[in-house]
N, C-alpha and C positions, 0 to 999 in steps of 0.2 A: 410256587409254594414257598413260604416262608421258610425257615430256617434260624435255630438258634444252637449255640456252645455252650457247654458248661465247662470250663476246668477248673480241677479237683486238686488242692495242691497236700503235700505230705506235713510230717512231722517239723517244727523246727524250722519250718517256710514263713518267712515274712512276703514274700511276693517280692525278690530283687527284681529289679531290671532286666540281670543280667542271664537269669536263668531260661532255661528256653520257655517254661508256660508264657511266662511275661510274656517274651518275644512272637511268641505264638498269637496270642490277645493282641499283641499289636498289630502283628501283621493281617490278621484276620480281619480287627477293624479296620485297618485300613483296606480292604478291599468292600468297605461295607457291613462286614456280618455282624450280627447280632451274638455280643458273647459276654456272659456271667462269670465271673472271677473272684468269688468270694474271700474273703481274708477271713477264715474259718477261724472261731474262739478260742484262743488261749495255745495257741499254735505250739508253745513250747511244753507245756504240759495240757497236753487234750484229753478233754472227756468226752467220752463218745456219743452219749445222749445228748448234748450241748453239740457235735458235731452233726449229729442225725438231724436235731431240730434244725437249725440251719440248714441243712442238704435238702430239708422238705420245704422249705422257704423258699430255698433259690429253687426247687422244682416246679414252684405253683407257677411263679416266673416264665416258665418254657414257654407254658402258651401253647399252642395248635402249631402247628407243620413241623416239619423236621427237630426230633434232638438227637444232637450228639453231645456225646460226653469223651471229657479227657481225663484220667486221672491219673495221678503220680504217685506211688508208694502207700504212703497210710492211706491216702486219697482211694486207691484203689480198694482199701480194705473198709473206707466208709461207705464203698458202691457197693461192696458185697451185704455187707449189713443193712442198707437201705432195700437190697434188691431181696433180704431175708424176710425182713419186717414186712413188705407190700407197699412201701412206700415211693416205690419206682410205679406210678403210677398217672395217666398213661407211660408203657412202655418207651426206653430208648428207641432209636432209631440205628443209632449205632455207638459203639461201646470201646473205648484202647484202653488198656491195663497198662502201665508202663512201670516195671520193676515192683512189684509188689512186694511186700518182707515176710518172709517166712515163719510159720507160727512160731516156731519155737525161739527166733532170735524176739519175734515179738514180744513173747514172754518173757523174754531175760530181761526186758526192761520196763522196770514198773511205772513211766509215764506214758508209755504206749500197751500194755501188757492188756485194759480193756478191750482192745480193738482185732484180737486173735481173731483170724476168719474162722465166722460161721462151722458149726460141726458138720452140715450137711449143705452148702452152697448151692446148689443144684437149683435154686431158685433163681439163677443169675443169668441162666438161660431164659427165664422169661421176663431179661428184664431189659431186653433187646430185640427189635423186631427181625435184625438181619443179622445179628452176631455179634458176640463181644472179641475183639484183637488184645492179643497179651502180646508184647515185645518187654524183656529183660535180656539181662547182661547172664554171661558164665561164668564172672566172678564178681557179682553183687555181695559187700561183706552182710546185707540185711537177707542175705538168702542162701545160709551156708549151708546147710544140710542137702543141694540140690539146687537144680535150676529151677526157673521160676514155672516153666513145663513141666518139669517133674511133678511140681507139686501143685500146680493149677492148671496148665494146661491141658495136661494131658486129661487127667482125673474129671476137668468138666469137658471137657471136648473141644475148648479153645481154640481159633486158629492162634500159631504161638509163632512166632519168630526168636531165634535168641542169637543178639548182637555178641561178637568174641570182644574181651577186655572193655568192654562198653562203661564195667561199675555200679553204680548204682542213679546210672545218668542224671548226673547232678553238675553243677557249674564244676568242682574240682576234677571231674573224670571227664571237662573239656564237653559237655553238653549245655554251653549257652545255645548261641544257634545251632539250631536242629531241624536243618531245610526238610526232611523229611517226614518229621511230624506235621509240619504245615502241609506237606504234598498230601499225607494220609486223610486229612482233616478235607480237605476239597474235593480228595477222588480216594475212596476206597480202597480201592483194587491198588495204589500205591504198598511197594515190598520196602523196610525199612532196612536191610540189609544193603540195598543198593543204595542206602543215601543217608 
């Protein structure tokens, strides 16, 4: 069966090299896989219906067998939103959340302030055939009021991991390579704590 990636990048992402989605995309191709990397609109100030139309562009893309999806921070809060709308459609295959930002620092900042997740998410469950994975840090500054468990994992059922002093795994908190998002991306059952 085929298989294709989507990753989902955050706020403020130009797509470096150096950060680990890049690296991820690369590594993946090069083992072959099929992976969608978009450079989402206006990265520094996003609109999120401008982000959605895109997310539903590069979903037509999937195609038949396998999807997985990656997303990172805002990235994650454009999958909740897509998975609100119904626009997750066919279903993920499988799902990683990685640091998502918390409603309320969301809302402290009004270039990101449309992108608050969903009132009732609960949609997010079907927008995954085997599960969606949350892995954040315990001191994310995009997630102050709480771990990122607190306030997503738990609440939808999430399997959640939470990395200690992790940040908000981005190049400056030392998340270019990130051997174990690659391991997650090839075998599930990969724990992100141990790598």
């Amino acid at each position: 069966m085929t298989r294709r990636f989507l990753v989902l990048h955050g706020w403020e992402n130009h797509r470096p090299p150096e950060h680990w989605e890049w690296q991820l995309v690369d590594a993946l191709r090069a083992r072959g896989e099929q992976v969608l990397y978009p450079q989402l609109p206006s990265p520094d100030r996003p609109v999120l219906e401008e982000w959605l139309d895109a997310f539903a562009a590069e979903w037509l893309q999937m195609g038949g067998g396998e999807r997985i999806v990656v997303a990172h921070s805002l990235g994650c809060l454009l999958w909740l939103h897509a998975a609100d709308r119904g626009l997750v459609d066919p279903p993920a295959d499988r799902v990683l959340l990685a640091a998502p930002p918390s409603p309320v620092v969301t809302a402290s900042h009004p270039e990101i302030a449309g992108f608050v997740a969903p009132e009732d998410p609960a949609s997010v469950w079907a927008s995954s055939r085997s599960g969606v994975r949350l892995v954040a840090s315990d001191d994310d500054v995009y997630s102050t009021e709480g771990t990122a468990h607190t306030l997503y994992g738990g609440p939808l059922g999430l399997d959640s991991e939470i990395l200690p002093g992790a940040g908000h795994l981005t190049i400056d908190d030392g998340y270019g390579p990130w051997p174990a998002v690659l391991a997650w991306a090839l075998d599930p059952a990969t724990r992100f704590a141990s790598g």
